[in-house]
PAKE-187626 format. One record per residue (C-alpha): residue number from 1; residue in three letters; chain; x, y negated, z. Coordinates in steps of 0.5 Angstrom, whole numbers, plus 500, padded with zeros to 3 digits. Each point is the difference from the previous one (the first is absolute). Layout:
<sites>
i, aa, ch, east, north, up
NUM, Ala, A, X, Y, Z
...
</sites>
This chain:
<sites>
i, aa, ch, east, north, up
1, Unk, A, 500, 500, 500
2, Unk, A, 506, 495, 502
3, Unk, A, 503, 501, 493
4, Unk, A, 494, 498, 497
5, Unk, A, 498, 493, 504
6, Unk, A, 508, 499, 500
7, Unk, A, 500, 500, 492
8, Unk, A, 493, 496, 500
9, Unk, A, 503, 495, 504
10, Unk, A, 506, 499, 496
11, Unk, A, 496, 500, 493
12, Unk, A, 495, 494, 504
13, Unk, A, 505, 496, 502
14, Unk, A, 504, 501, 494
15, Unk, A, 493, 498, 495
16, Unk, A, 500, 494, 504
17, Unk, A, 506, 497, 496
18, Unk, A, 500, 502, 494
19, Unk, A, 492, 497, 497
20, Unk, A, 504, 494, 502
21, Unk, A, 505, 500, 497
22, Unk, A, 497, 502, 494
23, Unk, A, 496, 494, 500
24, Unk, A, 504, 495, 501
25, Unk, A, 505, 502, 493
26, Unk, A, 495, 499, 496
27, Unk, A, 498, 493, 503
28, Unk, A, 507, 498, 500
29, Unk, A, 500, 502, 493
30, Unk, A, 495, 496, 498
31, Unk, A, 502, 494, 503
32, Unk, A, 507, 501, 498
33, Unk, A, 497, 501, 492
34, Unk, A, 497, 493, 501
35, Unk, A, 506, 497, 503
36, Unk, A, 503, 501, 493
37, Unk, A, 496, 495, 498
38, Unk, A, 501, 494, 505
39, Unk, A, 505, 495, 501
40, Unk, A, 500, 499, 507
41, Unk, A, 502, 505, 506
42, Unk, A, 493, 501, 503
43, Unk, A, 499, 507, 498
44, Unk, A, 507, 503, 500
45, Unk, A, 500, 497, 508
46, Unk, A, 492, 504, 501
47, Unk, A, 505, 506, 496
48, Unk, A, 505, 500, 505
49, Unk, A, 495, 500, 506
50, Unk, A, 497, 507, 498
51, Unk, A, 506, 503, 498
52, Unk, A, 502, 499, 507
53, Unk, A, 494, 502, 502
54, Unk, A, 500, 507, 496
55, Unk, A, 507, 502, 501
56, Unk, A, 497, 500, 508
57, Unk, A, 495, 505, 499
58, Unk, A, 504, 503, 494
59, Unk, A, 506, 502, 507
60, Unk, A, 494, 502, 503
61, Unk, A, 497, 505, 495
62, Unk, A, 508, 503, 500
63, Unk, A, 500, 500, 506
64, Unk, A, 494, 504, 502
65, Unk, A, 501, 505, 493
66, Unk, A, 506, 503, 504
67, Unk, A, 497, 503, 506
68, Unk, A, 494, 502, 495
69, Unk, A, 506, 503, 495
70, Unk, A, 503, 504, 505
71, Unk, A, 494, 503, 502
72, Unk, A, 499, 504, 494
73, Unk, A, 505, 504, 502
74, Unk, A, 499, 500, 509
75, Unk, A, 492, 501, 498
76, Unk, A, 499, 502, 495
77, Unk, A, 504, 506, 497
78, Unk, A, 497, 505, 497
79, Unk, A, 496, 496, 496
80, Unk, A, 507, 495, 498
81, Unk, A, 503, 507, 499
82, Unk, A, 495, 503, 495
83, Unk, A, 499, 494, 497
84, Unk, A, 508, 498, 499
85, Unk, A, 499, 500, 492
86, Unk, A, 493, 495, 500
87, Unk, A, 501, 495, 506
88, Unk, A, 509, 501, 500
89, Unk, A, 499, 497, 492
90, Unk, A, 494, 495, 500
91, Unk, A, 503, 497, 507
92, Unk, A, 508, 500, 497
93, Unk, A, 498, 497, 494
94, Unk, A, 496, 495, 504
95, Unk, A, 506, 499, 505
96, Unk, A, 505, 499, 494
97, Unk, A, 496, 496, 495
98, Unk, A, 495, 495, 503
99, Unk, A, 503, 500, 507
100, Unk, A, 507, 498, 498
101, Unk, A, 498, 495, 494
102, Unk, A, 495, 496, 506
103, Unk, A, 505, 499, 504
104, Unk, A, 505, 498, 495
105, Unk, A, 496, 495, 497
106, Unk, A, 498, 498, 507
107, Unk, A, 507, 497, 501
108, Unk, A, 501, 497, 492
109, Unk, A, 493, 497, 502
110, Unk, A, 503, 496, 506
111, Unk, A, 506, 498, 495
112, Unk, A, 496, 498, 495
113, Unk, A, 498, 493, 504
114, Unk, A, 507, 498, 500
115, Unk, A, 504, 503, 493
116, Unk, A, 494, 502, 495
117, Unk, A, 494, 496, 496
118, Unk, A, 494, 500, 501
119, Unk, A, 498, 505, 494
120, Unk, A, 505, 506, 502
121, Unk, A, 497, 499, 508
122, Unk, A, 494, 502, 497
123, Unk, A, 503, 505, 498
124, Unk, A, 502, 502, 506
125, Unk, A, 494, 499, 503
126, Unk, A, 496, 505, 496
127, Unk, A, 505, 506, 500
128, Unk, A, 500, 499, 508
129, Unk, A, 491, 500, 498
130, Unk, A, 502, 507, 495
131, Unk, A, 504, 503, 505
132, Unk, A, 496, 499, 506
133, Unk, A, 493, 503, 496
134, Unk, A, 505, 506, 497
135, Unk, A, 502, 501, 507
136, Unk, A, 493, 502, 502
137, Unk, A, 498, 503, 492
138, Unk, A, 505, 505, 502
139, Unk, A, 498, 501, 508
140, Unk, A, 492, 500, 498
141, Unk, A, 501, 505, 494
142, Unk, A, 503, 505, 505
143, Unk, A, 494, 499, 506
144, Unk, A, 494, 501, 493
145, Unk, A, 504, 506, 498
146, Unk, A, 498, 502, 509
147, Unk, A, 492, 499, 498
148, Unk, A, 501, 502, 493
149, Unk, A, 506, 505, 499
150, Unk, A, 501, 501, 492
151, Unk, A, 508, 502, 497
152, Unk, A, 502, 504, 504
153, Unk, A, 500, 508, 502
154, Unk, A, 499, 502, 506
155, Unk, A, 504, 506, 503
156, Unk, A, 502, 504, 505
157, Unk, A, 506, 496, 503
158, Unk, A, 500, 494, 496
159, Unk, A, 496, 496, 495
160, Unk, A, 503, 499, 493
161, Unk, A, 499, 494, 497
162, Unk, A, 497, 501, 493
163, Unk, A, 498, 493, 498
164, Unk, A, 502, 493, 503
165, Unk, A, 497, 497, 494
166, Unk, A, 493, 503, 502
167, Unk, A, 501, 497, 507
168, Unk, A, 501, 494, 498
169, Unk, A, 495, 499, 495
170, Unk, A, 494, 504, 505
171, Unk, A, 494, 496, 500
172, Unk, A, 499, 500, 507
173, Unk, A, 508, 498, 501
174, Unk, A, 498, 494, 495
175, Unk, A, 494, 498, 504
176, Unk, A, 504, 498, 505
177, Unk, A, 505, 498, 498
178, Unk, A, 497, 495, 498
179, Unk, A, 494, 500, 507
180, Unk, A, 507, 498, 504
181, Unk, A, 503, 496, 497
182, Unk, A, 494, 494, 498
183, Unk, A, 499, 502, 508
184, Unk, A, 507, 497, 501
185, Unk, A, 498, 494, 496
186, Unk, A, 494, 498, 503
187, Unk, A, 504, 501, 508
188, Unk, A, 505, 495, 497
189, Unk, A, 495, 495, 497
190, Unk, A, 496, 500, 506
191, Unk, A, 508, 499, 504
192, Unk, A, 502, 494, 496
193, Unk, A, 493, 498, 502
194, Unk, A, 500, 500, 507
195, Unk, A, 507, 496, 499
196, Unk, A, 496, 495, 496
197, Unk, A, 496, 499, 506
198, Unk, A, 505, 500, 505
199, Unk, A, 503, 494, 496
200, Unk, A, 493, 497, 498
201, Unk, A, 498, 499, 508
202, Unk, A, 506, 498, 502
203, Unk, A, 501, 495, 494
204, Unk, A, 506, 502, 498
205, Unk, A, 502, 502, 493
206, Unk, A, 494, 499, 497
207, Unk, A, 501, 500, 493
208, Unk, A, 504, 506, 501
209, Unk, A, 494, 503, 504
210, Unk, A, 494, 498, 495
211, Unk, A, 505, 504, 495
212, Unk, A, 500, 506, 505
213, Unk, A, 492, 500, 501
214, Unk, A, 499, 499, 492
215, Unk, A, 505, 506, 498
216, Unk, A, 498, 504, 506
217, Unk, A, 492, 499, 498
218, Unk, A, 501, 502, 493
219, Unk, A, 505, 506, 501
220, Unk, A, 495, 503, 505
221, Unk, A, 494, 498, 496
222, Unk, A, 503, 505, 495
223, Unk, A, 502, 504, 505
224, Unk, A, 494, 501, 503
225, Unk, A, 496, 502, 493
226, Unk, A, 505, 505, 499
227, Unk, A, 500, 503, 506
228, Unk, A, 493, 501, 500
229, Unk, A, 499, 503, 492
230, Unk, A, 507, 504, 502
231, Unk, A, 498, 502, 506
232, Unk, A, 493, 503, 497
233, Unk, A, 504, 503, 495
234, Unk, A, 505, 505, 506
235, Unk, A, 493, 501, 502
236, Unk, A, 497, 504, 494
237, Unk, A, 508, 503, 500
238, Unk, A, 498, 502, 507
239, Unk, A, 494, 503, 499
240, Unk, A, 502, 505, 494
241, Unk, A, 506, 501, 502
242, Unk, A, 500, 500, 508
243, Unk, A, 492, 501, 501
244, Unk, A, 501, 502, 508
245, Unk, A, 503, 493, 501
246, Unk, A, 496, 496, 496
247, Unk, A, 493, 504, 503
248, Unk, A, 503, 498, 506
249, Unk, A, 503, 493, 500
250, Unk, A, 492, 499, 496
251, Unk, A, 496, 503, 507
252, Unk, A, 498, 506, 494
253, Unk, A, 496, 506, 504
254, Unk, A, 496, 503, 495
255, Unk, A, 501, 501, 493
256, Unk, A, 495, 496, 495
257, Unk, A, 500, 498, 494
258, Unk, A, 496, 493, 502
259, Unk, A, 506, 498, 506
260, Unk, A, 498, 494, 504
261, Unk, A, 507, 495, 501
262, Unk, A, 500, 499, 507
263, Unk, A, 501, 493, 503
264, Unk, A, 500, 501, 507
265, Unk, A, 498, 506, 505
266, Unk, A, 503, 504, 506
267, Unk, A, 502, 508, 497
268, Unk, A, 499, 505, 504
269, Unk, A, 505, 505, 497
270, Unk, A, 496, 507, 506
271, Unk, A, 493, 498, 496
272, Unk, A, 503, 499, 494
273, Unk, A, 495, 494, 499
274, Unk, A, 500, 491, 501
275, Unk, A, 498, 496, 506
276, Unk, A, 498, 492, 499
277, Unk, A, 500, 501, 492
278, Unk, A, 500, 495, 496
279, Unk, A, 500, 502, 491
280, Unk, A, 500, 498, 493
281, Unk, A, 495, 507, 498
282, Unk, A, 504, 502, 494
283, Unk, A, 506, 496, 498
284, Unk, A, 506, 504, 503
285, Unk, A, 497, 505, 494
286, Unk, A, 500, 494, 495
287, Unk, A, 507, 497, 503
288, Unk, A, 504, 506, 499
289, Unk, A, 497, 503, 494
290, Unk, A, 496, 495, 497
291, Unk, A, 494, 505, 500
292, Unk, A, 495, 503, 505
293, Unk, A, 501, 506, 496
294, Unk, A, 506, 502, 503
295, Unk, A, 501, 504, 507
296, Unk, A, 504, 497, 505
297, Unk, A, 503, 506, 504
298, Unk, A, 499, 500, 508
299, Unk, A, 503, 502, 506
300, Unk, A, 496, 505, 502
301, Unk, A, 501, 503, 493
302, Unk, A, 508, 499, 499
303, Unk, A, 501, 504, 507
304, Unk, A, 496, 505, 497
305, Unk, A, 504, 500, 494
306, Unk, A, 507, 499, 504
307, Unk, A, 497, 506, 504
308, Unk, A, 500, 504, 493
309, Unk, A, 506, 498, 499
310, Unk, A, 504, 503, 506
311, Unk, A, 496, 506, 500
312, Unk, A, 503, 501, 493
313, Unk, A, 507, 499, 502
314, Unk, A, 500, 494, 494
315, Unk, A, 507, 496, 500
316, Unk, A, 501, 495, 506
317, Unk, A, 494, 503, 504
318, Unk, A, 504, 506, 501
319, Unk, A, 505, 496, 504
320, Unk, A, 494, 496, 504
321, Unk, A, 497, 506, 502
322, Unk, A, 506, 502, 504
323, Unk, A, 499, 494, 504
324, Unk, A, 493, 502, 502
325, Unk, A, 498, 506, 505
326, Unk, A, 494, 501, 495
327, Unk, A, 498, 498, 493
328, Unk, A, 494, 496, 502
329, Unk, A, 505, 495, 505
330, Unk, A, 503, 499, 494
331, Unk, A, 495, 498, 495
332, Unk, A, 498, 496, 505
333, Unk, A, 508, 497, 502
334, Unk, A, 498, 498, 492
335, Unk, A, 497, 495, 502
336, Unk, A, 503, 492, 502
337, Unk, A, 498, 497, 506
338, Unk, A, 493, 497, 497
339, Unk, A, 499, 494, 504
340, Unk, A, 507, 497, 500
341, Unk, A, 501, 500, 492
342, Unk, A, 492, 498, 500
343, Unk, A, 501, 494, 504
344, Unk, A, 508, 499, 497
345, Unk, A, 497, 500, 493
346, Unk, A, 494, 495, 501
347, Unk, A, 506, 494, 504
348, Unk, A, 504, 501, 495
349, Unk, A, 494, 498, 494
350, Unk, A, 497, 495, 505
351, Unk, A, 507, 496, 501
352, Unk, A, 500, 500, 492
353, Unk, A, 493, 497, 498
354, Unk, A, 502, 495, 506
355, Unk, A, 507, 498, 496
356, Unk, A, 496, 500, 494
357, Unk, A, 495, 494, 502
358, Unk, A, 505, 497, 505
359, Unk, A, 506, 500, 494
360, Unk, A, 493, 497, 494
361, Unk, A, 499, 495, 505
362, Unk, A, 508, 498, 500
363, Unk, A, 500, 500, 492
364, Unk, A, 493, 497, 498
365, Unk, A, 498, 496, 505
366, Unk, A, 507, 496, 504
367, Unk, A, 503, 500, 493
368, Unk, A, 498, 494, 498
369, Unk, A, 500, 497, 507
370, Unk, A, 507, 495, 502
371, Unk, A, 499, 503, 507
372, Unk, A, 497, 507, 505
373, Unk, A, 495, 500, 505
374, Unk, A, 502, 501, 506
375, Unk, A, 495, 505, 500
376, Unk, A, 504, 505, 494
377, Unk, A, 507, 499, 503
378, Unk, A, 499, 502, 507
379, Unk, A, 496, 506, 496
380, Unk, A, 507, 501, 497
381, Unk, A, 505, 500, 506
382, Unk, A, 495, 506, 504
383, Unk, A, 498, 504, 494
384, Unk, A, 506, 501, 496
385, Unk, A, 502, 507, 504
386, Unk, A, 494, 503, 497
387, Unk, A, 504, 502, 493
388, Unk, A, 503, 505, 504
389, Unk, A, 495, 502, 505
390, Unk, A, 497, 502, 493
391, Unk, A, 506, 503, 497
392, Unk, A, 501, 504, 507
393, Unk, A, 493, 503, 499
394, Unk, A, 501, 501, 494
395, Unk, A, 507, 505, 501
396, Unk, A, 495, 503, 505
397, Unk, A, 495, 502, 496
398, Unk, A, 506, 503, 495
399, Unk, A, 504, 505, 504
400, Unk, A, 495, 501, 507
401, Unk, A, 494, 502, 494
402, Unk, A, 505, 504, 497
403, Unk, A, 501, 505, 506
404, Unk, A, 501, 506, 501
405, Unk, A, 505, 499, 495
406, Unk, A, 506, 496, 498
407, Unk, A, 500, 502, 493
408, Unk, A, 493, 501, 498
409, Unk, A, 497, 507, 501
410, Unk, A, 507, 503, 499
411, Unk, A, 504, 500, 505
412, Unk, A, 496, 499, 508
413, Unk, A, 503, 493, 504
414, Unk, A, 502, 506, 506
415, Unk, A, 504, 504, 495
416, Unk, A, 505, 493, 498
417, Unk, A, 501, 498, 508
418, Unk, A, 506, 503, 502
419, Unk, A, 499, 502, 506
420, Unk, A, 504, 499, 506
421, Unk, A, 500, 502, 509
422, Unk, A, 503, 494, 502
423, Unk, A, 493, 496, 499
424, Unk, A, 503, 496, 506
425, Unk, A, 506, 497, 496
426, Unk, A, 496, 498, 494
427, Unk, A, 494, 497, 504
428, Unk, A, 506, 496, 504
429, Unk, A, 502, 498, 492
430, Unk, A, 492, 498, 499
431, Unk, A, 501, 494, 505
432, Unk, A, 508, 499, 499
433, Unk, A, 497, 498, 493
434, Unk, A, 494, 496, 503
435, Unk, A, 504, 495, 503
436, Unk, A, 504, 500, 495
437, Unk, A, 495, 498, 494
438, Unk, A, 496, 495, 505
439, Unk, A, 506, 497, 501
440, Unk, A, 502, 499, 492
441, Unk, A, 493, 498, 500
442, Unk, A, 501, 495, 505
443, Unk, A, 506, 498, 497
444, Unk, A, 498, 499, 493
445, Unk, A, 494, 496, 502
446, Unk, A, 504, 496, 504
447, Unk, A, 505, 498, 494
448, Unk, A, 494, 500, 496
449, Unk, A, 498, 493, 505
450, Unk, A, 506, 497, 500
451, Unk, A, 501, 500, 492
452, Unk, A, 493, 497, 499
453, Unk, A, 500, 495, 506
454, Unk, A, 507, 498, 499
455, Unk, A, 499, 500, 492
456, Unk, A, 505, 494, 499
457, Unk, A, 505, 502, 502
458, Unk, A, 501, 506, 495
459, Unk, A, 500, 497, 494
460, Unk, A, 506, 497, 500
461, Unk, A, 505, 503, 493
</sites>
C-alpha cells in the first residue's frame, strides 16, 4: 500500500509544475514574437520577468522528476523489468532529445538578452516551447499505451516492443497529448492573469498587467473550448476502449440504449442505484455515440463480462484472478471506486465551464475596456488555483479509474508492485519526502512572490 500512496504523491507533486511551465513558454512565445515588431524594450522586460518565472518552476519539475524516477525501480520493479523495451525506449528518447534541447535553450534564451536579435531570440523562445510540448509527447504516449497497449508482445519474461510508430500514433496517445498539453496553456493563461491583477490592484506596471490580463483572456479562452471538445473526445475514446472507466466515471449501473447524462446524484455502489438524482434523459447516448440506437454498457453488466473472462482464463485476467480468493471477488475488484472517479469527474468538468465563462468575459467583455473592476480581479487573484484543481482531478480519473491494473487488462497493479518487508522503511521514506516537497512547494511559492512583488529590479540586462 505505502509503495502505491508514495508513487502517487510523488506523481501529484510532480504535475503541479509541470501545467505550469507549459503554459507559460507559450505566453513568453507569443510576446517574445510580438517583441519583433516593437521599437521599444517593454516586452523584452515582460519576457525577462517570465522566463525568471519559468525556470523556477522549471527546477522544480526537475527536482521533484528524480524521487519519481527513481521510483520506477525502489517501487515499481517487476513492471520497470518487464516492460524495459517500451518504457526504457520512450523514457531515453524523452531524456536525450527533449530534455536535453529545453535546457540547452533555456540557457541560449538567457544569453539572447545580451548578444543576440530579437528574430534569433524568438527563435529560441520557440525551441524551448518545441521541446518543452516534445517532452510531454513522448511522456504522455507512454502513459496512453498503459490505457490502451498497442505495438507490442506480451510474454513470459518480458514485453518485446514491435512498434514505436504504432504507440505514438494511437488514438488514445493523440488524445491526450493533446488534452494535457492545452490543460497547461490554460494553467499559464489563468497564472499570467493573476500577476496581471496583482499589478492592476496595486497600480504597479499597469500597461505590463493590461498585456498580461489580455493574453492571458485570449489564451484561456481558446484553452477552454478545446479542452471541452478534446475532452469530449477522450470521453468516447474512453467509453470504446476502457467501457468499465468510463460507466464509472458516468454513474452507469444498467446498461441502455437510452442512458441519461447525469449531472449530479449520490451513488450507491452496494444497491447499485442513485440518490438525489438530477439527469438530462438520453444524452450521454447522444454524446457518446450521436445516437440513441447504441447501448451503453453498464457495471452491472461489465462485472459479469469480466467474470467471463476470469473464468476462462483470458490473457490478464488469469493474472488477476490470482490475487483473489475467489472468481466473484475478482470480478468484483474489476470495478474502480465509483464515488471518488464520480464526484472527481464531475469538479473537473465544472471547473472547466466555470473557466470557459470567466475567460469569455475576460476576452469580449474588459477587451474594449481601459480599466478592470475590482470585482474581476479580486475573482482572478482567488480562482487562479482551480486549473490544477481540475487537472489533479482529471489525472485521478485517468489512473484510479483504470484500476485494477497498471497497463490496461493486462498486467494487474498487484503483479507490478515489488513487494517489500520493510513496510516501516518505506513509510518513514513517505513522510521523509512529504516534508521535502511541502518544503520545495513553500520555496518556490516564496520566489515566485518575491519576483513578482519586486519585478524591477529584474529586468536589468
Amino acid at each position: 500500500m505505502w509503495e502505491r500512496v508514495q508513487f502517487g504523491l510523488s506523481a501529484s507533486v510532480h504535475f503541479l509544475f509541470v501545467p505550469l511551465t507549459i503554459g507559460l513558454i507559450l505566453i513568453l512565445c507569443i510576446l517574445q514574437t510580438c517583441d519583433i515588431y516593437r521599437s521599444n524594450n517593454r516586452l523584452r522586460h515582460l519576457c525577462y520577468f517570465l522566463i525568471s518565472i519559468f525556470s523556477v518552476h522549471f527546477t522544480m519539475g526537475v527536482v521533484t522528476g528524480i524521487p519519481l524516477q527513481m521510483q520506477f525501480a525502489t517501487h515499481l520493479g517487476p513492471f520497470t523489468k518487464y516492460l524495459r523495451q517500451v518504457f526504457g525506449k520512450i523514457l531515453s528518447i524523452e531524456g536525450m532529445s527533449a530534455f536535453f534541447i529545453e535546457s540547452a535553450f533555456i540557457g541560449l534564451y538567457y544569453a539572447g538578452f545580451r548578444y543576440f536579435s530579437k528574430k534569433i531570440h524568438m527563435v529560441i523562445a520557440w525551441g524551448i516551447c518545441f521541446a518543452t510540448h516534445l517532452s510531454g509527447f513522448w511522456i504522455l504516449s507512454a502513459n496512453a499505451w498503459m490505457q490502451k497497449p498497442v505495438g507490442v508482445s506480451f510474454g513470459q519474461e518480458s514485453c518485446t516492443l514491435n512498434s514505436l510508430w504504432g504507440i505514438v500514433t494511437s488514438d488514445v496517445a493523440q488524445a491526450k497529448f493533446f488534452h494535457t498539453m492545452v490543460s497547461g496553456h490554460m494553467v499559464g493563461a489563468m497564472f499570467v492573469m493573476m500577476i496581471g491583477a496583482y499589478w492592476f490592484k496595486n497600480n504597479k506596471f499597469i500597461h505590463d498587467a493590461r498585456i498580461l490580463l489580455r493574453l492571458g483572456s485570449v489564451v484561456g479562452l481558446w484553452s477552454a473550448i478545446a479542452l471541452i471538445i478534446s475532452g469530449h473526445h477522450q470521453s468516447r475514446l474512453c467509453a470504446q476502449h476502457q467501457p468499465m472507466k468510463f460507466a464509472v466515471m458516468e454513474g452507469i449501473f444498467e446498461s441502455s440504449s437510452t442512458t441519461p447524462l447525469i449531472l449530479f446524484s449520490y451513488p450507491d455502489v452496494t444497491q447499485f442505484e442513485h440518490h438525489f438524482c438530477i439527469k438530462i434523459p438520453c444524452l450521454l447516448n447522444i454524446l457518446t455515440h450521436h445516437s440513441c440506437d447504441k447501448k451503453i454498457i453498464g457495471i452491472k453488466e461489465l462485472m459479469r463480462l469480466n467474470k467471463k473472462k476470469i473464468e476462462s482464463g483470458e490473457i490478464g485476467f488469469d493474472l488477476l484472478k490470482k490475487y483473489y480468493p475467489t472468481t466473484d471477488a475478482a470480478a468484483q475488484a474489476t470495478i474502480p471506486t465509483v464515488t471518488s472517479i464520480f464526484y472527481g469527474f464531475r469538479v473537473m468538468v465544472g471547473i472547466g465551464f466555470l473557466l470557459l465563462t470567466y475567460f469569455i468575459y475576460g476576452t469580449i467583455f474588459l477587451k474594449k475596456k481601459s480599466s478592470y473592476s475590482n470585482l474581476f480581479l479580486t475573482i482572478t487573484r482567488w480562482i487562479w488555483p482551480l486549473p490544477w484543481v481540475a487537472i489533479l482531478c482529471g489525472w485521478f480519473v485517468v489512473e484510479h479509474g483504470r484500476q485494477p491494473w497498471v497497463v490496461y487488462e493486462r498486467i494487474p497493479t498487484h503483479m507490478a508492485i515489488l513487494k517489500s518487508s520493510h513496510q516501516a522503511s518505506i513509510k518513514m521514506t513517505f513522510f521523509i519526502l512529504l516534508v521535502f516537497y511541502v518544503v520545495l512547494i513553500i520555496l518556490s511559492i516564496v520566489i515566485t512572490k518575491k519576483l513578482i512583488c519586486q519585478r524591477e529590479k529584474l529586468t536589468k540586462f
